[in-house]
N, C-alpha and C positions, 0 to 999 in steps of 0.2 A: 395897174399903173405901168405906162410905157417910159423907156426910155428915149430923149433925142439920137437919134444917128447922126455924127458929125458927118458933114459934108468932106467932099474931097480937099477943099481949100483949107478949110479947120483942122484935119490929119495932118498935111503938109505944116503947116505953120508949129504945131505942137507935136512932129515927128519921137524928136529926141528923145523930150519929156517924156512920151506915151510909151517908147519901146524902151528907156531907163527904168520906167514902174515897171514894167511890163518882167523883165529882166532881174527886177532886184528879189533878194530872198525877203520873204515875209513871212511873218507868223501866221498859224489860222486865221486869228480874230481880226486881223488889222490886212486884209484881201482888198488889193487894188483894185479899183471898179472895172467891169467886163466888160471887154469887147465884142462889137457884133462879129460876125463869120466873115463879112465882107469887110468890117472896117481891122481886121487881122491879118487879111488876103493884100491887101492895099497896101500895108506898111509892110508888108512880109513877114509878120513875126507865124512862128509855124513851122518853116520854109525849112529849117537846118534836126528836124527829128522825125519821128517816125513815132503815129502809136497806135492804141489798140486795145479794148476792152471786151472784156467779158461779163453779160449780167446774169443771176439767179445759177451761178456752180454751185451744183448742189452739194457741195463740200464746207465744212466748217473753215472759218475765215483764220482762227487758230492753227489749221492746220495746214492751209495754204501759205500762212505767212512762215512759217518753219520753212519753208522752201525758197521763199521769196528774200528774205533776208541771206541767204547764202550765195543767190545769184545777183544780186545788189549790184552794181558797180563793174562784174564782167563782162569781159568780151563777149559778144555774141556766140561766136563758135563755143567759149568757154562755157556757158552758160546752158546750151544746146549737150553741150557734154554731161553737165551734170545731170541735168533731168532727162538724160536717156537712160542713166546706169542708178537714176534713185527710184528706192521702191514704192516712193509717197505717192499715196492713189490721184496727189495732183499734178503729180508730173504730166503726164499727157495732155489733162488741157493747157498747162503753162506751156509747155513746148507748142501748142497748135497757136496759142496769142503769140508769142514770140518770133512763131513764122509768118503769121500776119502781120504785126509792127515791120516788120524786116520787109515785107512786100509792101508795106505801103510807103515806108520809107525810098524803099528802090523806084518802085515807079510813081508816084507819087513827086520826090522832092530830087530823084535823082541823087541822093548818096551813094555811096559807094559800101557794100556791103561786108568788106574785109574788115572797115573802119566802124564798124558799128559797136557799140555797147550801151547794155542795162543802164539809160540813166534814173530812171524811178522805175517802180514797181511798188504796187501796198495792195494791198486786199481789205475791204472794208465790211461789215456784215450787212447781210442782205436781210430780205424776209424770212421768217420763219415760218413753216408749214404747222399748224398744230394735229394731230391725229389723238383720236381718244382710243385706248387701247384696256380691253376689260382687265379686273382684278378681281383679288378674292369676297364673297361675301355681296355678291350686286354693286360695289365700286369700281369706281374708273378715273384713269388715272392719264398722263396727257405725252403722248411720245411729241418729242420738241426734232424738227426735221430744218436742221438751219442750213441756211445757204451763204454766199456770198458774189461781191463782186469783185474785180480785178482789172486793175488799171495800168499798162505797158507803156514808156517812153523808151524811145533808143534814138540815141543822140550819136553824132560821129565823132570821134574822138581827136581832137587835135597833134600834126605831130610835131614834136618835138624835136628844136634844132639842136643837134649835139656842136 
């Protein structure tokens, strides 16, 4: 089942409206209808972040998010800091997304990379790999090889007039 693409005249007319949904916070269940690639490109919503994911890290999604919740909300450099100096075996791919968001933010939308920080980050569980692995007495039993995935936004930070 396809959806209509609103035409150029139909985006104009209900600009507002579409980038106030688009903008507002919502619960999972109640997700404002999607936009296509082009009709997001057209009203500019996009324009002011940077992001960048990762699929099938073959790392548990519990143990990515230990990581992830700590870098929440900082600065870029700050953030770059911590998963240099942490010994979580997921520091190095968070660190290689996070230098991707940063680059595609930069050349992509033109931010300014001093101004950037973690606006989301989550990890959500991927596929798991099943392996059967023998035991005692002719049984076998199931090694569980899970993975995840990992989703980067970095948004520029507004400053603030003193």
């Amino acid at each position: 089942m396809s959806r209509k693409v609103m035409s150029k005249v139909e985006l104009e007319e209900r600009r507002e409206e579409l980038i106030a949904a688009h903008k507002a916070e919502t619960r999972r269940n109640k997700k404002t209808p999607v936009l296509t690639k082009k009709e997001r490109k057209y009203l500019g919503i996009g324009r002011d972040e940077g992001r960048a994911s990762v699929q099938h890290l073959r790392i548990n999604s519990k143990k990515v998010n230990l990581l992830t919740s700590i870098i929440r909300g900082k600065s870029l450099r700050e953030a770059l800091a911590i998963l240099e100096y942490s010994s979580n075996a997921a520091a190095q791919p968070l660190t290689k997304l996070l230098n991707s968001a940063a680059a595609n933010a930069v050349n992509n939308n033109g931010l300014n990379p001093e101004n950037l920080y973690v606006a989301e980050i989550n990890a959500t569980e991927g596929p798991t790999l099943k392996r059967i692995r023998p035991r005692a007495k002719g049984a076998a039993s199931w090694i569980l090889k899970r993975s995840s995935h990992v989703n980067v936004v970095l948004r520029e930070r507004e400053e603030e007039e003193a």
